[in-house]
BABALUM-526528 format. One record per residue (C-alpha): residue number from 1; residue in one letter; x, y, z. Coordinates in nm, 2 decimals. Layout:
@num NUM, residuo A, xx X, yy Y, zz Z
...
//
This chain:
@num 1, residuo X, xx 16.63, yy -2.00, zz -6.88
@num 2, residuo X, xx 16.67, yy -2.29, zz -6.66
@num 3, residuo X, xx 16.41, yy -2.22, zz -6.36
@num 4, residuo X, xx 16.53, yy -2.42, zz -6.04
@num 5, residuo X, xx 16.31, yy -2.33, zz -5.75
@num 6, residuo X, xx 16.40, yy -2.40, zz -5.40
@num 7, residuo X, xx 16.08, yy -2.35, zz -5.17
@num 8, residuo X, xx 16.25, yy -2.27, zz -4.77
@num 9, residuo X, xx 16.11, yy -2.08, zz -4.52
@num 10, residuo X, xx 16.39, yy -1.79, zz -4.54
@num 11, residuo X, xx 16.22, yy -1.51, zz -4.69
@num 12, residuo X, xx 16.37, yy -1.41, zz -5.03
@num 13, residuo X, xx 16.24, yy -1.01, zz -5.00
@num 14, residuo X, xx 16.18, yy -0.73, zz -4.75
@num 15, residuo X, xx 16.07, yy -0.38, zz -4.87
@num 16, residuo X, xx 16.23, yy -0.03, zz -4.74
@num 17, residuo X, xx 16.29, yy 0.30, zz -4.89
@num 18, residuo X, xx 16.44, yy 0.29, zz -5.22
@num 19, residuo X, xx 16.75, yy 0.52, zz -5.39
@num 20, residuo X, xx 16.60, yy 0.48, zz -5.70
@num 21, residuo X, xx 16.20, yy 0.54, zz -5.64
@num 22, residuo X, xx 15.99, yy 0.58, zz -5.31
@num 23, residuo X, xx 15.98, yy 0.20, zz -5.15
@num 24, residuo X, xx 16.19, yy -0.09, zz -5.31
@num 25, residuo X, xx 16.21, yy -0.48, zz -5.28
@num 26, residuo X, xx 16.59, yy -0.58, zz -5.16
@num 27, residuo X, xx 16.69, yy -0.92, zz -5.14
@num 28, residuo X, xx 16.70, yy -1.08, zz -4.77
@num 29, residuo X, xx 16.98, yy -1.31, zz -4.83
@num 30, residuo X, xx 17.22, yy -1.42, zz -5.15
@num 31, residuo X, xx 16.98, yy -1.52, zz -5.44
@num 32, residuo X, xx 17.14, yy -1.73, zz -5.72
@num 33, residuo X, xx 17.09, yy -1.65, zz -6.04
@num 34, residuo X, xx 16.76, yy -1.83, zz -6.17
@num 35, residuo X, xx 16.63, yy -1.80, zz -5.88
@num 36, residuo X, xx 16.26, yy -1.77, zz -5.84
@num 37, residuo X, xx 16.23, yy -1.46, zz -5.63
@num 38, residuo X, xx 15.83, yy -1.46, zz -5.56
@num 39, residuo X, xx 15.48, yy -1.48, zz -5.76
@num 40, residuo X, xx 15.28, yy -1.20, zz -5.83
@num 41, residuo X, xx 14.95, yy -1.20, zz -5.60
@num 42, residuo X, xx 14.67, yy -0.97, zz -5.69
@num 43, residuo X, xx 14.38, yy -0.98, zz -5.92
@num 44, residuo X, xx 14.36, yy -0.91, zz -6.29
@num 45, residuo X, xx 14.31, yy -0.62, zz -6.48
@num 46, residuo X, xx 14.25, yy -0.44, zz -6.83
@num 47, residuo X, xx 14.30, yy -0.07, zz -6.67
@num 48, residuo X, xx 14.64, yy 0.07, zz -6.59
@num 49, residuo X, xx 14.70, yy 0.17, zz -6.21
@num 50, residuo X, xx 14.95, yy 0.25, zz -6.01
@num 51, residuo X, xx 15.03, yy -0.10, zz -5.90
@num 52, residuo X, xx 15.00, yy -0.31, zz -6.18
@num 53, residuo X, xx 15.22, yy -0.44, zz -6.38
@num 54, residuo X, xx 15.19, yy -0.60, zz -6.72
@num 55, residuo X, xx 15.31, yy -0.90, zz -6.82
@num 56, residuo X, xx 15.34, yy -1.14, zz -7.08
@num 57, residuo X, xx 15.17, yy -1.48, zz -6.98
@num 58, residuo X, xx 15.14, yy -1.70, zz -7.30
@num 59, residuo X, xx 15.14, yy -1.52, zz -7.61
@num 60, residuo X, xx 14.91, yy -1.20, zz -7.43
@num 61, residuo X, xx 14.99, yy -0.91, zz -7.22
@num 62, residuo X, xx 14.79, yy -0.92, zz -6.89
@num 63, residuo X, xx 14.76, yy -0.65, zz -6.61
@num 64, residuo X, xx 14.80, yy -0.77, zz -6.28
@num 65, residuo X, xx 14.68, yy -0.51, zz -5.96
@num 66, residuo X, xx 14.96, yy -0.63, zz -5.72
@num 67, residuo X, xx 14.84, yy -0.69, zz -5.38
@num 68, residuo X, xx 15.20, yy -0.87, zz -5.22
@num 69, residuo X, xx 15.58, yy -0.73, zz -5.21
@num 70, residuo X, xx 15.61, yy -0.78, zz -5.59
@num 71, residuo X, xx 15.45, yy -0.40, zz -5.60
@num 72, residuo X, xx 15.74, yy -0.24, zz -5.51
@num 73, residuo X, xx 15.97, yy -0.35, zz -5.75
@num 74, residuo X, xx 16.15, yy -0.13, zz -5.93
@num 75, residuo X, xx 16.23, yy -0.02, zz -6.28
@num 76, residuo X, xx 16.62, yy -0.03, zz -6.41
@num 77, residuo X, xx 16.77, yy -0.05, zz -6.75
@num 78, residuo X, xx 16.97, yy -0.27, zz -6.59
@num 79, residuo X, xx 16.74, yy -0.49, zz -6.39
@num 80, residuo X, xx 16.86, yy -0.77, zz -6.17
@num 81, residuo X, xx 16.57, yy -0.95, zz -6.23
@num 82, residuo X, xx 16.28, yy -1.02, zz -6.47
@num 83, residuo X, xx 15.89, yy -1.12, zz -6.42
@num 84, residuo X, xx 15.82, yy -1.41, zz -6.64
@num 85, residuo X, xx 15.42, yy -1.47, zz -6.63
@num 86, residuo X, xx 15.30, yy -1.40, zz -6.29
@num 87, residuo X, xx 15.69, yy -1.50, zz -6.17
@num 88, residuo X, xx 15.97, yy -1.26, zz -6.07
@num 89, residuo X, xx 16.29, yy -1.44, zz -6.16
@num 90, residuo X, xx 16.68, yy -1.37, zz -6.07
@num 91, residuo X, xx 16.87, yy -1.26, zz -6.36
@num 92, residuo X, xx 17.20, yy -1.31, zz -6.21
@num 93, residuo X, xx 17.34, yy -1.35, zz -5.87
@num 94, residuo X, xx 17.15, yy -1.11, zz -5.66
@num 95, residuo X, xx 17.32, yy -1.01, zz -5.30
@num 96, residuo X, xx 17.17, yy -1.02, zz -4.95
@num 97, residuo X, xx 17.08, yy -0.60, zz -4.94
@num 98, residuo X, xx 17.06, yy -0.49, zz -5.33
@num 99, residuo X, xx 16.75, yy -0.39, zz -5.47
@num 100, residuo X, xx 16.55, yy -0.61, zz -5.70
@num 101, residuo X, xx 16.50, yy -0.46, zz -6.00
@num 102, residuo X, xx 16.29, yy -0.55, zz -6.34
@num 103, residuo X, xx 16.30, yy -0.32, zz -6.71
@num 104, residuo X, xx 15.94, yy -0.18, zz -6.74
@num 105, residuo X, xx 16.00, yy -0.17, zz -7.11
@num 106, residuo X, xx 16.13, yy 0.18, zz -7.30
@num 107, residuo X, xx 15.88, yy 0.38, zz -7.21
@num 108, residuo X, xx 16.06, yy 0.40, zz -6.86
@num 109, residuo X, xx 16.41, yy 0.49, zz -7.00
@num 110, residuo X, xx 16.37, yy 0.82, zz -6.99
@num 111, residuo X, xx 16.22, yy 0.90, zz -6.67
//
């Protein structure tokens, strides 16, 4: 995936009640696809919680307790969106209002 990442001061994110699952992350304006949406902040972690996330950084799986917006992302099996390391990346054109959404991995489908 070609990663182009423009740095401005618009915010890409705000977070507000979600359809899908308690609080969500929506786009603040049009996001392109490839888009870097925002890095995960927190601190690492080998225990499972309710705000962390794992990801694959290298060739390993890494838990990450999320301290910033990235915490309310939301699971789709149709995500918007994908993390890639510690980054949250557009899938494909994202609009200004629709909630950013990432596939937590099969376990999820079902719920």
């Amino acid at each position: 995936m070609a990663r182009n990442a423009k740095r401005d001061a618009e915010p890409n994110v705000y977070v507000e009640d979600s359809g899908i699952h308690g609080r969500g992350l929506f786009a603040a304006r049009d996001l392109e696809a490839d888009t870097l949406i925002l890095t995960i902040e927190g601190r690492p972690t080998q225990e499972d919680g309710v705000h962390v996330i794992w990801v694959h950084v290298g060739e390993a799986m890494e838990g990450f307790e999320i301290t910033n917006e990235a915490r309310y992302v939301n699971h789709s099996r149709s995500p918007n969106a994908a993390f890639f390391d510690e980054e949250l990346w557009s899938l494909r054109r994202i609009r200004k209002g629709e909630e950013i959404t990432h596939h937590y991995g099969p376990d999820w489908d079902d719920l």
